[in-house]
N, C-alpha and C positions, 0 to 999 in steps of 0.2 A: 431316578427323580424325573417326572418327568413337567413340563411347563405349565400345565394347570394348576401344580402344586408350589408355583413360587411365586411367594411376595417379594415383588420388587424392592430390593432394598439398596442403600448406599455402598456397602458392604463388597455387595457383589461387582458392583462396577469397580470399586476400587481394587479387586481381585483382577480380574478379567483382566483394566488395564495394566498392571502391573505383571503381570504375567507377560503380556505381551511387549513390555516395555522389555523387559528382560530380553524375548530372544530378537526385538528388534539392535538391542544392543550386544547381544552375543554376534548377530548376521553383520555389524556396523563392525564389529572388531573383525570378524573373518575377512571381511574386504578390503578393511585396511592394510591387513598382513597379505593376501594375494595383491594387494596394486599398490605398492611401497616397495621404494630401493633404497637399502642402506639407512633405515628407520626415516624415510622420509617419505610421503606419498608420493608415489608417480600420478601425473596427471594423464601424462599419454598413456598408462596404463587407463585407466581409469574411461577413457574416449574409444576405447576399442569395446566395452560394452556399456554406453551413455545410458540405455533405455533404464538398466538397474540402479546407476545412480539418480537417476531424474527420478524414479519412484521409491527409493529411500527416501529423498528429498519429500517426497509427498507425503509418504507413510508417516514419518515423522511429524511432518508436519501436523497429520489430522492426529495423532498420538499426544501431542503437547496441548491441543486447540480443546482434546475430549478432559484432557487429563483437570486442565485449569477449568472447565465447565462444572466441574464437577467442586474441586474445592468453591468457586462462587456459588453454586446452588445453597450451599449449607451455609453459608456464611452470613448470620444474622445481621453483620455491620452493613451488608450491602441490601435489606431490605428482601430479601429475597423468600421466597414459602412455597408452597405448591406446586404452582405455574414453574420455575422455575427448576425444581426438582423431578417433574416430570419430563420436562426437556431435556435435562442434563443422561437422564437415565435411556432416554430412548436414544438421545446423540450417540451417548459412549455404543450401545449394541448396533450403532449402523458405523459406528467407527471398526468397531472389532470385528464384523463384516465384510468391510473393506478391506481390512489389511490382511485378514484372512484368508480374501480371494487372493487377494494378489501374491502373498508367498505360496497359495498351495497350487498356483498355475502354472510355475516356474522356480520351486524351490530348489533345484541344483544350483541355477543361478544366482541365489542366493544363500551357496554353501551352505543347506539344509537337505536334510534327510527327510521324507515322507515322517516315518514313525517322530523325530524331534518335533516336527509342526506340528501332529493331531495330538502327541502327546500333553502337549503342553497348552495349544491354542484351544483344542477339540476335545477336553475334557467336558463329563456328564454334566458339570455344575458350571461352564462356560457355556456351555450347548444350551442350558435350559432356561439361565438367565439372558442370552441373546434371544431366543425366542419367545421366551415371554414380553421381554422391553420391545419387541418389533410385530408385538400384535396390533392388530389395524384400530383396534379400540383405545389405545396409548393415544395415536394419532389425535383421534376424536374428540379424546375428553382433553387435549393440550387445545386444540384450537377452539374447542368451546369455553375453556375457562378464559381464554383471550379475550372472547366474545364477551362474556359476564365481567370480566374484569376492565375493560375497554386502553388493556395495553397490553403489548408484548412480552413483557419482563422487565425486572426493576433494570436501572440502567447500573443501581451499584455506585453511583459517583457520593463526593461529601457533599454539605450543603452546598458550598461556594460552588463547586462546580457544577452543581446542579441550577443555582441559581444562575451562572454563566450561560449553561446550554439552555435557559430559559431566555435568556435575552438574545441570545443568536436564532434560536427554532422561531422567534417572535419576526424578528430580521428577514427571516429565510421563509416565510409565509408571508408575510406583509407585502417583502418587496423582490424580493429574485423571483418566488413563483410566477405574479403576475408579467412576469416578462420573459422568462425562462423559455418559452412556446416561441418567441419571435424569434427570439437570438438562434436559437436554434436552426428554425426552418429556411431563414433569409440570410443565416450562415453571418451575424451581424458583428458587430463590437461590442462589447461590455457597455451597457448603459453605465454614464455618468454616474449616477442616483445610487448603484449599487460600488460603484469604486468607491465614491465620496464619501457615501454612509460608513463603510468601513475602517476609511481612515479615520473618519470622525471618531468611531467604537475605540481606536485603538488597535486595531487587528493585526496590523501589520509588525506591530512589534510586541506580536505573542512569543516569540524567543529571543528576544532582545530583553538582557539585563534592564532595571528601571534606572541603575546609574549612567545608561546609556540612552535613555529616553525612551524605553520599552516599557511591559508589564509584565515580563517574569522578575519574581525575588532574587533580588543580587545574589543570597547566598546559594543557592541552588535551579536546575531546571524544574521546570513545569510543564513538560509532556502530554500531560494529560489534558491542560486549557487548549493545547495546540487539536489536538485528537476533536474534544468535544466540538470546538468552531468550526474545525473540517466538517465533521461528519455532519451537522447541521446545513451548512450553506451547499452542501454536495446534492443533501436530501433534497435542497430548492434546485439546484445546478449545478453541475457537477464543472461543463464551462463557463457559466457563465459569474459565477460566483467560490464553488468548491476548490476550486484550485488557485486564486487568487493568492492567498499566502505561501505558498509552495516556495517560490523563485524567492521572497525576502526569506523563508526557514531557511532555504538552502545555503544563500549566499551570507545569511548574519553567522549559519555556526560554522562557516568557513572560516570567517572573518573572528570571529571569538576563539577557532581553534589558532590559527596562525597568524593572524593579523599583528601588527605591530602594535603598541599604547597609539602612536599618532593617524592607525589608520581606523583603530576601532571608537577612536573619541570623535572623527571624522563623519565616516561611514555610517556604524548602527544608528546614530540620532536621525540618520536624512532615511532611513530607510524605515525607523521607526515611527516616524512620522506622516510614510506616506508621501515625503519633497522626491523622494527618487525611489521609482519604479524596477523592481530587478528583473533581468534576464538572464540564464543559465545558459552556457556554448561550450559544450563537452562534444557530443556525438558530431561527426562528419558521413560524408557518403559513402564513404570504404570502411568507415571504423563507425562501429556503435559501441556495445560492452566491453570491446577489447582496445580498450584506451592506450596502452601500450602502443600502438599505433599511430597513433593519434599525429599529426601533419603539418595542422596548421601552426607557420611558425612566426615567433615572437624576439625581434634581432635588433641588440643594439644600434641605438643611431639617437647623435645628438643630446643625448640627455635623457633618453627613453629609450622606447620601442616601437618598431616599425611592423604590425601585425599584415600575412598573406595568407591565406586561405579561405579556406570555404569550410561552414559547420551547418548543418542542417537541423533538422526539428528542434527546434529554438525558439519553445514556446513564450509568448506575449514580447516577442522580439521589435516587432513596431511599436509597441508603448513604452517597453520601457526604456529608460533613459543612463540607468547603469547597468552593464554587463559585466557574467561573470566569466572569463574565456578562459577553457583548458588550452594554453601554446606548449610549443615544444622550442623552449630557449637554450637548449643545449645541444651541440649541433653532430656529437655523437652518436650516432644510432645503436649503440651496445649498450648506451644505457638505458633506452625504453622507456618502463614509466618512470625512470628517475631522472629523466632528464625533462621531464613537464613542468609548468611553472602555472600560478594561476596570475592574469594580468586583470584588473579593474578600468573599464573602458567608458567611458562618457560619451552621449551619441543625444542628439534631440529627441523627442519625445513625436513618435508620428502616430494619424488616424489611418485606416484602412489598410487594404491589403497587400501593399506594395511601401515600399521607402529606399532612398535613397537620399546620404546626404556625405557632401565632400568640403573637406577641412580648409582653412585658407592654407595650410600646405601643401596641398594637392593628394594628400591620403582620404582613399572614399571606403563607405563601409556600404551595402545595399543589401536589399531581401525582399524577399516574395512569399506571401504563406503559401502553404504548401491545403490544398484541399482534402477533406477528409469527412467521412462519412459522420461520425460522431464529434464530439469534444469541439464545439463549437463555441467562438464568444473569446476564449483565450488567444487562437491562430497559434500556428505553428509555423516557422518560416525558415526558409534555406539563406544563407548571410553570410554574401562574401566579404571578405578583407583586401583591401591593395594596397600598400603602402600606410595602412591608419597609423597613426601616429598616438603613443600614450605615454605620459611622463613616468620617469623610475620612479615616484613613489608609488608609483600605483600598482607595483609589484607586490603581491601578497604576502608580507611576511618580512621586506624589502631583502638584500640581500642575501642573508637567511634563509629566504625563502625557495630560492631558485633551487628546484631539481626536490620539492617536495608538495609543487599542486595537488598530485595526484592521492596525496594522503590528506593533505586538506579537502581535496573533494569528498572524498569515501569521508569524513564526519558529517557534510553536507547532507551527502547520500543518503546516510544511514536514517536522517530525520525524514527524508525525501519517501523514504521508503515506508516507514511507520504512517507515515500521512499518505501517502496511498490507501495501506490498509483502512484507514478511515475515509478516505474519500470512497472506497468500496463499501463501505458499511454505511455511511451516507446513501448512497445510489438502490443497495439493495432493501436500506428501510422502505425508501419512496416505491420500491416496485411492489413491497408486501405491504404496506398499506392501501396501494391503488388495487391489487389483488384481493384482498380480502371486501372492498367498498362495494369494488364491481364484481365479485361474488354473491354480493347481496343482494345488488341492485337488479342482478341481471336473472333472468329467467329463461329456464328450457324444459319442456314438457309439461310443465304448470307448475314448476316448482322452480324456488334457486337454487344457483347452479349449486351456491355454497351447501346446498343439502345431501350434497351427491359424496359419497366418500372418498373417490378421487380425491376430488376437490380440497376437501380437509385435509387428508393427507398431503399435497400437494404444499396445502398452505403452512399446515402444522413443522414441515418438515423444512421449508424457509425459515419458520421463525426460530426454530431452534442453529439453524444456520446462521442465521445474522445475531442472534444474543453470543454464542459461542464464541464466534469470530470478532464482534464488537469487546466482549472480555479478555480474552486473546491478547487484542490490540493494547489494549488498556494494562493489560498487565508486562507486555514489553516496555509501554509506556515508564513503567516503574524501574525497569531495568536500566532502561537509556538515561533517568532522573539519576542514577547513582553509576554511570559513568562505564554499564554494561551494557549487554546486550543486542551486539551489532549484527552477528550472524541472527539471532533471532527476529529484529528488525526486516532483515531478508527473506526470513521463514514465512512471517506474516503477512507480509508482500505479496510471497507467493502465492501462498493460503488462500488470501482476502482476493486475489485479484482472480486465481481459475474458477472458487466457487463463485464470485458475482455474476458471473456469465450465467451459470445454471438459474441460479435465481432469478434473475430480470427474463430468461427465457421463460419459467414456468409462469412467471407473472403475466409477460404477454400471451403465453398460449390460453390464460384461464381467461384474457378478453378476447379471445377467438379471433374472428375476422377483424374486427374493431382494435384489437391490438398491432395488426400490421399498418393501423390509418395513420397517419401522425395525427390526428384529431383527438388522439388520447396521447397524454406524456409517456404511456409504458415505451411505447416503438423507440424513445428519445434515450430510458433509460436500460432498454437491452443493447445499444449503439455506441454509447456510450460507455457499459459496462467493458467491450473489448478493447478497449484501447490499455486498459489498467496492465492486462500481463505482457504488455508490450510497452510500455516508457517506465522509466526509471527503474529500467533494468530490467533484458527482454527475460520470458516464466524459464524457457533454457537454461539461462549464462547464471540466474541466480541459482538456480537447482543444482547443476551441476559444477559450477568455478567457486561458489561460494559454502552453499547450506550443505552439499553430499561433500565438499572437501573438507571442511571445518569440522564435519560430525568425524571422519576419517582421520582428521588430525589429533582432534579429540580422542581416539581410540587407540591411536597409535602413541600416545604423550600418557596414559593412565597404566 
């Protein structure tokens, strides 16, 4: 058979991935039985060859991202036809590409045999249907129908949601872009206009129950309202607006997972509101993902707790006004993460880049942002504790709660994490829209550049990146709604946070010199784009402590 003789069809993709699904899940079982003691994964096995489980973690990854591209493409409820069908079909042959390279470069390492990979990957009817979907003309006629059609692909959402991401995309052009360019460059604070406006919307208490003065439906989550507002306000700013709700998602489904009746009738209304500004205080200078660790301690006295340490990247830490702090109130060190407690700390509300302020008991809490190339408008700041002082209710969970922070956070997390991948899908829309404009705009040798095949390719090959990845997201979304989905959550994380780098790159190189100017927002949003597989959970610790262990546990538990 050879590739001139095949019509692309649905068929084939569903073959190809399925095939491969298989022996990435035969190779996921072998690893398990090699790095397991006494049916239980070793981890220290597992750290003597990292590199194989960090690219399971990946493989997987693009494996699940092609697989669900593919059920949306055909799925008439999300609006979808053509445009969408040809992407999904080129996506899967540059997925099976990929994975393809990668076991057949090192397949001992992955307890495979030469003949098992070709037989099974490198069959005549995989061969021909990869070559056909990765001919340069796929490319061309995807980003032409973009052009004719004058959008990317349906987004897939219901009406309501759709009409939501119509009043935020309205938001996030009207008012974050026009400012997005200062905050950035003069490294500023959050204009007022954009805080205000959003608590006005209601933003703030997009996972906040409506019986708590929020706008999700008491009876269940709404994932996906949180996803769409991300991703819009990111596509304006990613600092200066995009990440805004993050610290309330965090800290409300902390507070919803463990929170007492008296702290969540307390708490979610002031935060849904917008009366009190959240701050997250997990990571320190020695400990970042490896919480377990974690120092700063939280010791009775008087009716409370007396908070000492130091916690670092503790982003929007001068504004807000309630913090959420991982302590270590149990003074056992053999109990690790079970000795972590989550405390809720009350602190004024400061401007600028510096704060310090001290209790009439003489407990001071203080912080410095810390400066950083990107991610600008939020701050990020290092914030010591001496002696701060916070009453016992303010214990998460009250008594209860002590020596179980650290699983309250991980529900935090897990939203933290899905909203990432939307704040990366956010970021990457903005860089293929500015991409494709100044493709048009822009001319070399008498022509645009957009005429050039590169070019198309280039762009073609974005936009089936960020539809893929945006559905992805969206469909973990539905998992987290019905009370699954947590390693996946970190899957997407992953996913959404390495490929937005590639994306915002190609975007700036298609504006050439002009892309390295900040005179254009792309330089803002390739800067930007890095910071994603590094917070809320560095691209490592999640590949490797989470997504390559869970899939290992998974195989060894079947």
């Amino acid at each position: 058979m050879t590739a001139t003789a095949v019509k692309l069809e649905k068929s084939q993709a569903e073959k190809a991935l399925s095939a491969q699904a298989a022996l990435l899940n035969e190779v996921t079982k072998r690893l398990a039985q090699k790095n397991s003691d006494n049916g239980k994964v070793s981890v220290s096995k597992m750290d003597k060859t990292q590199h194989v489980f960090y690219q399971l973690a990946w493989m997987t990854a693009q494996q699940r991202v092609a697989e669900n591209f593919i059920v949306y493409a055909w799925d008439a409820s999300k609006g979808t036809g053509e445009l969408e069908q040809k992407m999904a079909l080129t996506f899967v042959a540059e997925t099976v590409t990929n994975i393809r390279s990668e076991l057949a470069a090192r397949p001992a390492e992955y307890e495979l045999t030469y003949q098992e990979l070709f037989s099974k990957l490198f069959s005549d009817e995989i061969n021909a249907y990869v070559e056909a979907a990765s001919k340069m003309e796929n490319y061309e006629a995807i980003v032409d129908k973009i052009v004719d059609l004058g959008h990317f692909g349906a987004y897939g959402l219901s009406e309501d949601h759709e009409n939501f991401r119509g009043i935020f995309k309205d938001f996030a052009e009207n008012v974050v872009v026009p400012q997005a360019e200062h905050v950035h460059r003069h490294d500023d604070l959050i204009p007022a206009e954009i805080i205000n406006g959003l608590k006005d919307m209601g933003c703030f208490g997009l996972c906040i129950p409506e019986k708590f003065g929020g706008i999700q439906p008491d009876d269940r989550p709404d994932n996906i309202s949180m996803l769409v507002v991300t991703e819009e306000l990111s596509r304006g700013s990613l600092g200066a607006a995009g990440s805004l709700i993050t610290r309330p998602e965090i800290m409300s489904k902390a507070l919803l997972k463990g929170g007492t009746d008296e702290q969540k009738n307390k708490w979610l209304p002031l935060l849904a509101s917008g009366e009190k500004f959240a701050g997250i205080m997990v990571t320190e200078p020695n400990y970042g993902s490896d919480v377990a660790g974690v120092s700063v301690t939280a010791k009775e006295a008087n009716g409370g707790f007396v908070i000492n340490g130091v916690k670092t990247w503790c982003t929007f830490a001068g504004y807000a006004n309630l913090l959420l702090i991982l302590c270590r109130t149990e003074s056992d060190p053999n109990l690790k993460h079970k000795g972590l407690s989550i405390i809720l700390a009350e602190k004024p509300s400061f401007d600028g880049h510096e704060f310090s302020y001290k209790q009439e008991g003489g407990g001071t809490i203080q912080g410095k942002a810390i400066g950083t190339i990107g991610y600008r408008g939020m701050h990020s700041y290092e914030v010591s504790f001496e002696d701060y002082f916070v009453p016992k209710e303010n214990l998460l969970g009250g008594d209860a709660g002590r020596g179980k922070g650290f699983y309250f956070q991980m529900e935090g997390f897990a939203g933290g994490r899905i909203q990432t991948a939307a704040r990366a899908n956010g970021v990457m829309q903005a860089a293929l829209e500015a991409a494709l404009r100044y493709s048009q705009e822009r001319k070399v040798f008498a022509k645009p550049i957009y005429d050039y095949t590169l070019t198309k390719f280039k762009i073609a090959k974005m936009a089936m990146i960020v539809q893929a990845t945006r559905q992805y997201t969206n469909y973990v979304a539905t998992l987290l709604d019905n009370h699954k989905g947590q390693m996946e959550a970190t899957l997407v994380k992953l996913y959404a946070s390495k490929i937005a780098e590639w994306v915002t790159r190609e975007a700036m190189q298609i504006h050439g010199g002009m892309g390295y100017a900040e005179e254009y927002p792309v330089s803002r949003y390739f800067v930007d784009a890095r910071v994603f597989s590094i917070f809320e959970g560095a691209e490592e610790v999640m590949a490797l402590r989470v997504v390559a262990k869970d899939l290992l546990d998974q195989a060894l538990a079947s």
